[in-house]
C-alpha positions as CSV (number, residue, x, y, z in Angstrom):
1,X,-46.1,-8.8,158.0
2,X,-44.6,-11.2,160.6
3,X,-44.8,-15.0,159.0
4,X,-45.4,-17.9,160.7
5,X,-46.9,-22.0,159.3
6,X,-50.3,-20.0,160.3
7,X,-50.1,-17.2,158.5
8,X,-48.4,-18.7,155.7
9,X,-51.3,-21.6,155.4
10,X,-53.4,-18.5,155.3
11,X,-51.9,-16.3,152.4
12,X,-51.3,-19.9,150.1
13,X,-55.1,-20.5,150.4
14,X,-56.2,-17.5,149.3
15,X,-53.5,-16.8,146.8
16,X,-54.7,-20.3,145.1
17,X,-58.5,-20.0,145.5
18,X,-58.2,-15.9,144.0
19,X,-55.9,-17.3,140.7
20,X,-58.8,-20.0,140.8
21,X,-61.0,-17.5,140.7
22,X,-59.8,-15.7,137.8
23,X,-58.4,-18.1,135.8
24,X,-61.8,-20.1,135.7
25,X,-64.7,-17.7,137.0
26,X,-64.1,-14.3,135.6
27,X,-64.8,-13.4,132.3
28,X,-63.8,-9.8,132.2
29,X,-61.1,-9.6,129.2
30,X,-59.1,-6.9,131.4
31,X,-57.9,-9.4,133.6
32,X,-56.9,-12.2,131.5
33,X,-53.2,-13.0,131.3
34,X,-52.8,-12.1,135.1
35,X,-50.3,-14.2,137.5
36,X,-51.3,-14.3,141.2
37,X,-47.8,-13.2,142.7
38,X,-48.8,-13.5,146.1
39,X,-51.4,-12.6,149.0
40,X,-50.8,-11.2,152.7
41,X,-53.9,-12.2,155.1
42,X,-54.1,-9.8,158.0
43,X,-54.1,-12.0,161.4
44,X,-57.7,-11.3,161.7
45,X,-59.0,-12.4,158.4
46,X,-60.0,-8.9,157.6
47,X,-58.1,-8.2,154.7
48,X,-56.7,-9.2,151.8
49,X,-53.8,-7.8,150.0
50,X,-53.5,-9.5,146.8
51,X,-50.2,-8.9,144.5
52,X,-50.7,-9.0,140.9
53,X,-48.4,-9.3,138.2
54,X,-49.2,-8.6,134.2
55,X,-47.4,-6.5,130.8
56,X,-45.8,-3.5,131.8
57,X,-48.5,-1.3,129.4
58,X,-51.6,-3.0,131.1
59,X,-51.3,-1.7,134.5
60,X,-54.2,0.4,134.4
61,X,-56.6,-1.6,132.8
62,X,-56.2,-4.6,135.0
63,X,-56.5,-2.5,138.4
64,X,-59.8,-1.3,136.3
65,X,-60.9,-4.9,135.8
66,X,-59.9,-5.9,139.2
67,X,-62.0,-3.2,140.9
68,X,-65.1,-3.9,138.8
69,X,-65.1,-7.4,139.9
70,X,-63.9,-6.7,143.2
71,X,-67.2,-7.9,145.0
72,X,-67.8,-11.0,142.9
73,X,-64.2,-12.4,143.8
74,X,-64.8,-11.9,147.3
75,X,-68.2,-13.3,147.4
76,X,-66.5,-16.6,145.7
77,X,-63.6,-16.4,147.9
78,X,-65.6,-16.7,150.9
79,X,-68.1,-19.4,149.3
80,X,-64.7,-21.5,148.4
81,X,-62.6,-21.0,151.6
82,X,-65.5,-21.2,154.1
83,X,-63.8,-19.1,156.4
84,X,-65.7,-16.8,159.5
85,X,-64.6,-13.8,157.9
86,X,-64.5,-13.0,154.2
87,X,-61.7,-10.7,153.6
88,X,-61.8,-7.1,152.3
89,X,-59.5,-7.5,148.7
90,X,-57.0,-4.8,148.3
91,X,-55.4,-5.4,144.7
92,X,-51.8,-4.5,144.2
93,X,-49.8,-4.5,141.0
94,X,-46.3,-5.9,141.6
95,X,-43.9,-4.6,139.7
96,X,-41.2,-6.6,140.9
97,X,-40.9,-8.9,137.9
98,X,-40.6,-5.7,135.3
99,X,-37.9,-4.2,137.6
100,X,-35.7,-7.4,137.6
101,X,-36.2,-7.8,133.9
102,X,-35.2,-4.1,134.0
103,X,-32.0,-4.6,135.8
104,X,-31.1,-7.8,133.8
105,X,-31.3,-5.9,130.6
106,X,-28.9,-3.4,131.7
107,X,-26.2,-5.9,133.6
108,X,-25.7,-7.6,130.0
109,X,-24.2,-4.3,128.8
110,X,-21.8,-4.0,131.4
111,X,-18.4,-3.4,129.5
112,X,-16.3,-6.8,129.7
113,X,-13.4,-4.7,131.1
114,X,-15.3,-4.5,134.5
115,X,-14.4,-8.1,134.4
116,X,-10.8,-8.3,136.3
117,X,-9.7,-11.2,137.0
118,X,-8.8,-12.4,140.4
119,X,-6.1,-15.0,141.7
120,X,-7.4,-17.4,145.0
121,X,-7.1,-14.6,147.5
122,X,-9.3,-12.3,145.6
123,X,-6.3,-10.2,144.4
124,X,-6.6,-8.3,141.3
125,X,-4.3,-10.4,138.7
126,X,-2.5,-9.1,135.5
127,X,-3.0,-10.4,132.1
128,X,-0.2,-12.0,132.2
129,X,-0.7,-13.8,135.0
130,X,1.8,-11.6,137.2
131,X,1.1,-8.7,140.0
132,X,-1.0,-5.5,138.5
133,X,1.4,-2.4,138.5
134,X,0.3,1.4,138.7
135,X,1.6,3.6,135.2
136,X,4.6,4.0,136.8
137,X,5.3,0.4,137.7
138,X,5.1,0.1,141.4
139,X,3.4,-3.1,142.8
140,X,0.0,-3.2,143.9
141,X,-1.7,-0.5,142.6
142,X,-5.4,0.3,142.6
């Protein structure tokens, strides 16, 4: 969705009035320990898409809790904002935190011998400090 102050005003009131929501207003103990990752507003105020974050192995039973309370987050969302239109909510689990821890994990077993080190240019540079050589000694190798 194009971004502009407008729309981002938008998405940064509801993201903070729907964590407000459920950090202080919902009850159900499916949704607890939930971060509000984000919201998109569609220009028209029609819709909602809310991005949720939480444990890998709770995915399901969040969007569960989410769904069941669905209606009463709206109808608080549009008491609290006061705007024309109350959005439709359309929750989303964002993964994106679980696949960064998931690619951190693996780049701290990357072999240390991936590591070559590199003179000013950028230039591959031997151990010793001279020019890398192929097996058969010629300069420059790859």
């Amino acid at each position: 969705m194009k971004q502009n102050s407008s729309s981002r005003r938008l998405n940064e009131q509801a993201r903070s009035r729907i964590a407000s929501i459920l950090l202080t207003e919902i009850a159900d103990p499916r949704i607890a320990m939930i971060t509000v990752t984000g919201t998109e507003v569609s220009t028209d105020r029609s819709v909602c898409n809310v991005f949720i974050s939480t444990e890998k192995g709770r995915y399901n039973e969040v969007a569960a809790g989410l769904e069941s309370a669905k209606g009463r987050i709206r109808s608080l969302m549009g008491h609290g904002l006061g705007w024309r239109v109350t959005p439709e909510l359309h929750f989303i689990i964002d993964t994106s935190v679980d696949e960064a821890e998931r690619i951190t994990k693996a780049l701290r077993w990357v072999p240390s011998t991936l590591s070559i080190p590199k003179d000013d240019d950028g230039q591959p540079v031997a151990p010793d400090g001279g020019i890398p050589t192929d097996d058969e000694g010629r300069e420059g190798a790859d």
